[in-house]
C-alpha positions in Angstrom: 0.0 0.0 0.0 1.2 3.3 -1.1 0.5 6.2 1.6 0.2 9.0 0.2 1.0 12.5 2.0 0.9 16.0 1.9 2.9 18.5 3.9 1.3 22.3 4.0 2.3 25.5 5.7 1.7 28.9 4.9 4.1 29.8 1.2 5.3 26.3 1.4 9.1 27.5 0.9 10.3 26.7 4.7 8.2 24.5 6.5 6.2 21.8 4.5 9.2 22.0 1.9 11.8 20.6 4.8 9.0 18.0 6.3 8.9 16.5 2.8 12.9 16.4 1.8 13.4 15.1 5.6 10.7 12.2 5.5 11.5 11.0 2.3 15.3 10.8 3.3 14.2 9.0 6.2 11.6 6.6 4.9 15.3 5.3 2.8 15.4 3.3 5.8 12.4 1.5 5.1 12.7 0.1 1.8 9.2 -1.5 2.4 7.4 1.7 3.5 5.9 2.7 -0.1 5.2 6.4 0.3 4.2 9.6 -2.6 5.2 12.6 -0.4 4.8 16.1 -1.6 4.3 19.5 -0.4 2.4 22.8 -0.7 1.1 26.1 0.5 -2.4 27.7 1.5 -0.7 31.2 0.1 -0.2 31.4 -3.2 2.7 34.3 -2.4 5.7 32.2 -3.4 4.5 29.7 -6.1 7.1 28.6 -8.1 9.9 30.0 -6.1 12.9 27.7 -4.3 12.5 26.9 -0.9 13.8 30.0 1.2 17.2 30.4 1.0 18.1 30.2 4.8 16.2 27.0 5.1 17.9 25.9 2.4 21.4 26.1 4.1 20.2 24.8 7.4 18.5 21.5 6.1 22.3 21.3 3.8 23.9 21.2 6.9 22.1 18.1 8.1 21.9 16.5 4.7 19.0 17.5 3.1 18.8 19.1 -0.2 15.6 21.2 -1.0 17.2 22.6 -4.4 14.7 21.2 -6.2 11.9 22.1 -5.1 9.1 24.6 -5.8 6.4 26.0 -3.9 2.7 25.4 -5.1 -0.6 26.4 -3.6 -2.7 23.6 -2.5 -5.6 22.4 -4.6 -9.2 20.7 -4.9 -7.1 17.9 -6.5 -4.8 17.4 -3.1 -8.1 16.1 -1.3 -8.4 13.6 -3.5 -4.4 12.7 -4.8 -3.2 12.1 -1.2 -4.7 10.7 2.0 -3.2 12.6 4.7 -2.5 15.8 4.6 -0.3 17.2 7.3 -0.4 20.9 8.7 2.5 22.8 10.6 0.2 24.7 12.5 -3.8 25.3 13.4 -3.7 28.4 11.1 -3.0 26.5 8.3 -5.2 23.4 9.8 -8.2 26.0 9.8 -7.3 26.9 5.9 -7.1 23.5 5.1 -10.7 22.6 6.8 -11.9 25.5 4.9 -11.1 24.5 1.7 -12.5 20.8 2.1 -14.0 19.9 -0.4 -17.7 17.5 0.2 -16.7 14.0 0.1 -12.9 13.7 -0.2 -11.3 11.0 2.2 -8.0 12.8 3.5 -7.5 13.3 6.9 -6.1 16.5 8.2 -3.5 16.3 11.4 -0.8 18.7 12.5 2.6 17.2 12.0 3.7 18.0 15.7 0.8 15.2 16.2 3.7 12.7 15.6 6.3 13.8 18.1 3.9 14.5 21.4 6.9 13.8 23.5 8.3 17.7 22.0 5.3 19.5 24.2 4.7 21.5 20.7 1.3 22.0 19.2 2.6 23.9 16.1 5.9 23.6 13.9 6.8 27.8 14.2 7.4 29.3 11.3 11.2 29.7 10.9 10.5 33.0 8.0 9.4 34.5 11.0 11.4 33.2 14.3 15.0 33.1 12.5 15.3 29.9 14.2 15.6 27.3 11.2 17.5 24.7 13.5 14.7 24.6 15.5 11.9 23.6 13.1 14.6 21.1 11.5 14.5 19.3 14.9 10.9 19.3 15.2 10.5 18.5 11.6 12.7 15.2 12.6 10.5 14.2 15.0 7.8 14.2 14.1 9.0 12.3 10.5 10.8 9.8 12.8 7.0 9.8 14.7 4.9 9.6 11.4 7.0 7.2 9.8 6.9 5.0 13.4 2.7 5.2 12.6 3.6 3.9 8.6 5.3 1.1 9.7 
């Protein structure tokens, strides 16, 4: 079974960019664990720009590379394509819910849902805090947590 998942912040150049370069390298040790992982935004403020430039060179130095990625705006199709879509915060939760189409199947859960043990209810935007190492550590565990759920 192939699980399909969507990661979505706000301009989807931080945030749901690094959760999906970070749990695809991770699920690499899980050849079993069959997984279409992509990401987007409820903004449409950055689509088709890189991933922020500073998130860029923090997730480098742990070993991820965002380089190719591009930010999109989530769509009616996303309800449908994946079945879990996974929000960094409730703002973007609430945006999500908003948009729901009648009868699609995807669930919505905040990411930080995964690693309960972190005491966070929201991955904080690092465009805003500064603090990129920070939302690559939550980012971590909470793929290390969703991936734990997968298996």
């Amino acid at each position: 079974m192939t699980h399909r998942i969507l990661f979505v912040c706000l301009g989807n150049i931080c945030r749901s960019p690094t959760a999906e370069a970070v749990l695809r390298d991770l699920a690499g040790d899980h050849p079993s664990l069959a997984l279409q992982i992509d990401s987007a935004g409820t903004s449409d403020w950055h689509v088709g720009d890189p991933p922020y430039g500073p998130m860029q060179k923090a997730a480098q130095k742990r070993g991820y590379d965002l380089s190719a990625l591009r930010a999109r705006q989530v769509c009616r199709a996303d309800f449908t394509r994946f079945d879990l879509i996974v929000a960094m915060d409730d703002n973007n939760k609430a945006a999500l819910e908003q948009m729901w189409p009648d009868g699609e199947h995807a669930r919505v859960v905040l990411f930080t849902n995964f690693a309960p043990e972190l005491g966070q209810d929201q991955v904080p935007d690092p465009y805003y805090t500064r603090d990129f190492d920070q939302t690559l550590d939550i980012v971590e565990a909470a793929a290390r947590g969703l991936i734990a759920t997968l298996t």
